[in-house]
N, C-alpha and C positions, 0 to 999 in steps of 0.2 A: 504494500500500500504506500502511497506517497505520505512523507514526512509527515505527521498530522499536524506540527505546527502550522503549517501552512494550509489548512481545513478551516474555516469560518462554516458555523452552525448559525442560520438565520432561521431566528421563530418569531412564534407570535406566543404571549402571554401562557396563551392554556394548553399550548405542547409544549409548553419549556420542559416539563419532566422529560419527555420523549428524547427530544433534541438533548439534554442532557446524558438519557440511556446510551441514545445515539455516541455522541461522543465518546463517551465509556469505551462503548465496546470499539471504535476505533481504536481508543488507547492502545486496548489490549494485544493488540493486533501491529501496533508501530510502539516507536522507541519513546513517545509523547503525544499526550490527548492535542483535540482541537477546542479552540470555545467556541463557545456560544453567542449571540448578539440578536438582539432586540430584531424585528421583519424590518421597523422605520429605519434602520440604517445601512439595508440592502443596496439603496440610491449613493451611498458614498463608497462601496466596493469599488475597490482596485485591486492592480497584480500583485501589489505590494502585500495584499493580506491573503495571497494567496488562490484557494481553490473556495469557492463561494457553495455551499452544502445548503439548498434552501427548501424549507421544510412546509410545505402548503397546508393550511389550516382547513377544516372539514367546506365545503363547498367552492375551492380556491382563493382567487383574490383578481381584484381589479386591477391591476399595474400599470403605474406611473410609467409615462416617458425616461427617466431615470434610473430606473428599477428594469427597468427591458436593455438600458445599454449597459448594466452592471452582469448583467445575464451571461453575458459571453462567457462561454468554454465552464459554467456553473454545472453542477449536479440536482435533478427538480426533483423531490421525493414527494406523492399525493396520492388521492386516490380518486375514481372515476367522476366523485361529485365534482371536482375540480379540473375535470378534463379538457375545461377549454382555457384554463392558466396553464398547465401542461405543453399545450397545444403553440398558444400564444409563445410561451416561454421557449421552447423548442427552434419558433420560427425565430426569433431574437437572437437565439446562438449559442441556448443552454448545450451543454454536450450531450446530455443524455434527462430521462426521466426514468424514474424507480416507483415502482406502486408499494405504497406503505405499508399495505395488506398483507406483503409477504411474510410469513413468518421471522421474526427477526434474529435469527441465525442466518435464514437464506438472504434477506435484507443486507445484514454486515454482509456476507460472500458478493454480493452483487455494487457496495458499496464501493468492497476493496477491489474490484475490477474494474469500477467507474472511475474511483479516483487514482489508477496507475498512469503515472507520466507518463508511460510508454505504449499505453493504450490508446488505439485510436479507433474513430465510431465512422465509415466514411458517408457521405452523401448521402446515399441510398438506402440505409439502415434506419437516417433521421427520418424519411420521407416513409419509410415503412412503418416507424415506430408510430407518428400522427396519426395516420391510414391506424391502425389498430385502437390505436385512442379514441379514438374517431368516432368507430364505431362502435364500441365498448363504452363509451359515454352515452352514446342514443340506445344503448341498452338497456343501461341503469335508468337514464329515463322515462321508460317505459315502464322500468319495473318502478317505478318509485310513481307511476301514474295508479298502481292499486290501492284497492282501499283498503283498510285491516283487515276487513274480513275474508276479500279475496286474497290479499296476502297472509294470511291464515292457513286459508287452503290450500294456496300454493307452495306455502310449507311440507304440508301435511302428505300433498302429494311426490314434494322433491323426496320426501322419507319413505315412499314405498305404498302407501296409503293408497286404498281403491275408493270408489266413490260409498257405499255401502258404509267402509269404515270409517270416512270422512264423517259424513252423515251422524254417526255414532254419536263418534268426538266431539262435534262443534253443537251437538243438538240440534239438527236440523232436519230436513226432508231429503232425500235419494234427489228430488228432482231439483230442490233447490241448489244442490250442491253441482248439480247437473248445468243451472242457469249459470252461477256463480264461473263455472268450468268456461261457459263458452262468451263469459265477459272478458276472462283472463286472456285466451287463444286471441277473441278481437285487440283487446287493447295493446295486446305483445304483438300482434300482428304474425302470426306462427301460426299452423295446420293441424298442430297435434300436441298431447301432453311430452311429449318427449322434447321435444322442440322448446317448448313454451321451460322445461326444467336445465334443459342445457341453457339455456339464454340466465337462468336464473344464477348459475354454480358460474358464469362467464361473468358474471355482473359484479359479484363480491358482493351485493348487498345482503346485510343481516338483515333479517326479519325484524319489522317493530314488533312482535308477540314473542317471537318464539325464533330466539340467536340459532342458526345452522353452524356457526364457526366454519361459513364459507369461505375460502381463499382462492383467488385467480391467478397469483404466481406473477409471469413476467405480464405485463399486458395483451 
């Protein structure tokens, strides 16, 4: 991994813990940690501090004209709700983007390949990486167009659940759960429950009822 003196951790207030674990575990990993620093001082990065580690807060962020030219050859860590800071950030001249989702063992390993000086990401990999974002962000907002109770069910069904046992569970009717089934297919826009569960394990999104401890891995 590259020198971690040379790593700046930018957060915002209520992932400091995060960006601080973050840190850590770089430590451990090189010969000395990186800090940390406040989101509002992203706009005064230079090379002088380094490698720019910026940490996106649960639905992205708006960026400053400032904050986009501090961007160059940075590392973007987020997750889908944030895909068009991502996205944005990327085109700016971020080097890479990391989904925060990941497990954070495999996180650090994808870190310390991000931040190797000698690692390089060419053209074509940025333009793929968007392209994947892209569409993994119009995912999540689909999924996140359900209501609890369809999202409920869509739980119920990513777990193996037929409509019978649905029914059971939630207190309801065979046939309502029937209705409920072909609200989901419309709004996801998908043919089939298989379809409609892959989009769901693609998406990373936890259940507002009922956490799956989903993870999508690289984007």
């Amino acid at each position: 991994m590259t020198h971690s003196s040379t790593v700046t951790v930018y957060t915002t207030r209520r992932d400091r813990g995060f960006a601080h674990a973050l840190a850590a575990g770089i430590s451990d990993r090189a010969d000395s940690g990186p800090h940390t620093a406040d989101m509002s001082l992203l706009e005064n990065h230079t090379s002088e501090h380094g490698r720019a580690l910026v940490l996106l807060p649960l639905g992205g962020v708006d960026w400053q004209v400032k904050e986009l030219s501090a961007l160059e050859g940075s590392v973007l860590i987020g997750d889908l709700s944030g895909g068009h800071s991502l996205i944005r950030g990327l085109a700016a001249g971020a080097h890479t983007a990391l989904n925060s989702q990941l497990p954070f063992a495999s996180l650090l390993d994808e870190l310390q390949t991000a931040l190797n000086p000698n690692s390089a990401q060419p053209a074509h990999d940025t333009s793929s990486l968007v392209q994947r974002i892209r569409l993994r962000a119009e995912e999540f907002a689909r999924i996140s167009s359900l209501t609890d109770r369809e999202f409920e069910i869509m739980g119920l069904l990513y777990g193996g659940s037929n409509v019978d046992s649905i029914a059971r569970t939630a207190h309801i009717a065979p046939t309502t759960v029937r209705a409920h089934i072909r609200s989901i297919l419309q709004k996801l826009g998908v043919h089939s429950q298989l379809e409609a569960c892959g989009m769901l394990r693609r998406s990373g999104h936890d259940t507002r009822r009922y956490p799956l401890e989903l993870r999508i891995g690289r984007f």
